[in-house]
Structure formats: C-alpha cells, structure tokens
Phi, psi and omega in degrees: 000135170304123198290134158270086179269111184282132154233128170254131186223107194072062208280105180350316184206131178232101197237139150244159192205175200239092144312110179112181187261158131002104180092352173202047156293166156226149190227107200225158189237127177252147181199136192194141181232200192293314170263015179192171181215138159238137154223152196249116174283105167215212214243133145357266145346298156294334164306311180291312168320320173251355126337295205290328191290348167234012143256000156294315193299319168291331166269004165296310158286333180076104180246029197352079170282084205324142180272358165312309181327291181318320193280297173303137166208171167263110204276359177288119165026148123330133161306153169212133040259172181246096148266104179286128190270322163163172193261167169294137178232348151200185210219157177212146188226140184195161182235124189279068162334329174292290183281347180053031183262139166255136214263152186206113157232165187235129192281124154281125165340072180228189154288327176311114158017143176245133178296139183273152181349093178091346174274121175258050157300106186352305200306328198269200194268174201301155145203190182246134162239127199229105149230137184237146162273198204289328170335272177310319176299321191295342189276326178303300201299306196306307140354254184309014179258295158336253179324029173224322170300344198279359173336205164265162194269145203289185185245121179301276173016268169257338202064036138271168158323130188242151170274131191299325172288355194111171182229145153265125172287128164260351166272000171277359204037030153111011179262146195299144176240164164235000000 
C-alpha cells in the first residue's frame, strides 16, 4: 500500500487538545482548513516537546514574532466529534526558510520507515504535514504549553503527580501528602 501525505498549508485551525480528566487525558493535535479535520492521537510528551522544540526553533531563527503572539491563542475546544484518524509515533519540526513558514510533520504508527523533514518517499508511514507561518506557530505553541500544564499539579516535594486522593512521597519516606 502507497504512503499517504495530508498536507495543510495556512491550516484554518491547528490546535492540541485534550479528552478526559487529569491524569487520564488522550491528547490529540487537530488540524483543519475549509474542507477536512484531522485528528491525530498523540503522547503528552510529543506534545510538550514540540511546543518547547518550536518556540526555540523561532527563536533560533529569529522569526520576529511580535510578542502579543505568544500570549494569544485559540483557546477553544476540540472540534467534535474526534475521529481520531491515527496516532503518532513520530514528530519531525523544520523551518522553510524560502517562505519563513514552520513545518511540522507527524509520522503514523506503522512498519514503515519514518521519513525525513519533507521526503515523500513512497515507502514510509502515512503522515500529515502543517505549514504554519511564524505567527501561527507561535500561538500553536503557547497553546499547547497551556494544555499540557493544566494536568494535575506536581508534588512540591519529589514533582510527581499528585492524586485527588493523595500521593505517597517518596522523598517523604512513604507518608502520604494532601
């Protein structure tokens, strides 16, 4: 079967977002232009990673993103219903110097090969490619930074999670905090 590439470029809306409560989120990065929605099933962690790995990458470049940007986002919801289209298993972040846009693509979870930053080679796993300008990344990110804190809140102690029932500490030698 033949490798499959989404490509969105100035996507109406590019978002990550959340299902579920604290601690039993799923986490999916949406992305939709006038005619399609995708959502993509992805890790926490690749969320947070690629927030922080693309306001470095703007600020590597200087992409002199006015700082109102950063603040403003789109705080709204996931489109629903979430048809997850599939999950990620890897994220590739790059910057299109010609067009000053930043490309962001997510690799599906497959045997295939995972491809590099723009190669569309037959072979590798399905993915979505999100080009955004420096703008829209930026807002993506600040977004998705927001949504990935809003968990449950650390344990001032050790920084794991703490549980609406309580955490047994382990810098506490096992007594339970509240």
């Amino acid at each position: 079967m033949s490798r499959q590439i989404w490509t969105f470029v100035a996507p109406t809306r590019c978002v990550v977002g959340t299902v579920g409560m604290p601690g039993d989120r799923t986490f999916y990065l949406q992305v939709s232009d006038t005619n399609r929605i995708m959502s993509l099933r992805i890790e926490k962690q690749q969320a947070a990673v690629l927030a922080v790995r693309t306001m470095e990458l703007l600020n590597e470049v200087e992409a002199g993103v006015p700082a109102d940007q950063f603040i403003s986002y789109d705080a709204e919801p996931l489109a629903t219903p979430i048809d997850e289209d599939f999950q990620v298993s890897a994220m590739a972040l790059g910057w299109d110097a010609n067009l000053g846009n930043v490309v962001i693509e997510a690799h599906e979870a497959s045997d295939g090969e995972i491809a590099e930053l723009g190669d569309d080679d037959d072979e590798a796993a399905d993915t979505v490619r999100i080009v955004l300008s420096a703008a829209a990344a930026a807002q993506f990110a600040s977004r998705t930074e927001v949504v990935v804190a809003a968990g449950r809140p650390p344990c001032p102690l050790c920084g794991l999670a703490l549980e609406v029932e309580g955490h047994i500490c382990p810098r506490a030698n096992g007594y339970r905090r509240r």
